[in-house]
Wavefront OBJ file of the C-alpha trace (Angstrom):
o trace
v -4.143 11.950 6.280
v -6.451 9.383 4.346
v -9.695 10.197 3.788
v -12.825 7.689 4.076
v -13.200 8.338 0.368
v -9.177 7.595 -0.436
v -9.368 4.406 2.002
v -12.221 2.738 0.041
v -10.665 3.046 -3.374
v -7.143 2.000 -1.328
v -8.436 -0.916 -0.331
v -10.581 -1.855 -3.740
v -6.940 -1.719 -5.061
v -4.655 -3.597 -2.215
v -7.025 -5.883 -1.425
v -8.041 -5.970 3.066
v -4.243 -7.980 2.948
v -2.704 -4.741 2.509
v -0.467 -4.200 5.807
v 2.926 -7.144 4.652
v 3.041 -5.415 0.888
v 3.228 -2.144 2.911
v 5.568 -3.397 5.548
v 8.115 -4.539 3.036
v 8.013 -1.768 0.671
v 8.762 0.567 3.981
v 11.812 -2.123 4.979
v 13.383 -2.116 1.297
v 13.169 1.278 1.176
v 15.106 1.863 4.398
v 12.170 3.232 6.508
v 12.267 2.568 10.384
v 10.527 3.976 13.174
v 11.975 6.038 16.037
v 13.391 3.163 17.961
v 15.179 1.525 14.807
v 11.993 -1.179 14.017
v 10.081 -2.073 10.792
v 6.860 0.093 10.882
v 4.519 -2.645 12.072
v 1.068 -4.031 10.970
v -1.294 -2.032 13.808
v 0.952 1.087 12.590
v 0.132 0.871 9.010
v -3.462 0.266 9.719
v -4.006 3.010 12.117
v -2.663 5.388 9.092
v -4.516 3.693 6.235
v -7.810 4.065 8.749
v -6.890 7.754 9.871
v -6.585 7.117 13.182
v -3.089 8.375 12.808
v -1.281 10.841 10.547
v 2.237 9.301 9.091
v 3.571 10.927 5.733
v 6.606 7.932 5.014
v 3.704 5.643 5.856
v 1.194 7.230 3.733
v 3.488 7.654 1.103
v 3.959 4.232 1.652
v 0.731 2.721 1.005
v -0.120 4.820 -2.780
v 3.541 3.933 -3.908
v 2.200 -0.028 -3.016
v -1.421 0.364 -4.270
v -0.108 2.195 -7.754
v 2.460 -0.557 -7.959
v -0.241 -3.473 -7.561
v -2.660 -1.222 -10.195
v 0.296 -1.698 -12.576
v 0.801 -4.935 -12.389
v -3.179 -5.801 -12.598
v -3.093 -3.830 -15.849
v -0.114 -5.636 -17.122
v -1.933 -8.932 -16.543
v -4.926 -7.336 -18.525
v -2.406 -6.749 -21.549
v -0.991 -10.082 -21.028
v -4.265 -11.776 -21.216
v -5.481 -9.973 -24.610
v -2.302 -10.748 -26.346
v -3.160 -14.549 -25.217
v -6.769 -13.966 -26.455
v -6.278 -12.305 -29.912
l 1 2 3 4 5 6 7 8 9 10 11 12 13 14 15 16 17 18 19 20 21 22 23 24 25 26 27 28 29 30 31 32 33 34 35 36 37 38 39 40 41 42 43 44 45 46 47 48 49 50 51 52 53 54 55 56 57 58 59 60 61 62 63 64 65 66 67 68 69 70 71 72 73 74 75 76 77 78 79 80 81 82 83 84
């Protein structure tokens, strides 16, 4: 489950437009609920605000926010190389 502490530095990261990065990570990667459906927006906030418990979903939003921490620092890199 995410912690108060883990959902703060989550969403210093993703940004509070979080929930369609999610969402399509969990469709490209396959991941459906029980009845065949994307995972939808309420779902993925419920988890990221521990109202609910979901590992794939969980999972789900660190792959996205270490994804989007790559690519910031990539930009950073990018940005000296244009500067020097």
């Amino acid at each position: 489950m995410i912690t108060e502490e883990d959902k703060g530095k989550l969403k210093s990261v993703l940004g509070h437009n979080y929930t369609i990065s999610v969402q399509d990570y969990l469709f490209k990667m396959g991941h459906r609920n029980t009845h065949g459906k994307p995972f939808t927006q309420t779902h993925i906030r419920q988890v990221m605000n521990g109202y609910q418990s979901h590992k794939v979903i969980e999972d789900a939003i660190y792959a996205v926010a270490e994804s989007e921490e790559q690519n910031v620092k990539k930009k950073k890199q990018q940005l000296e190389k244009i500067a020097s």
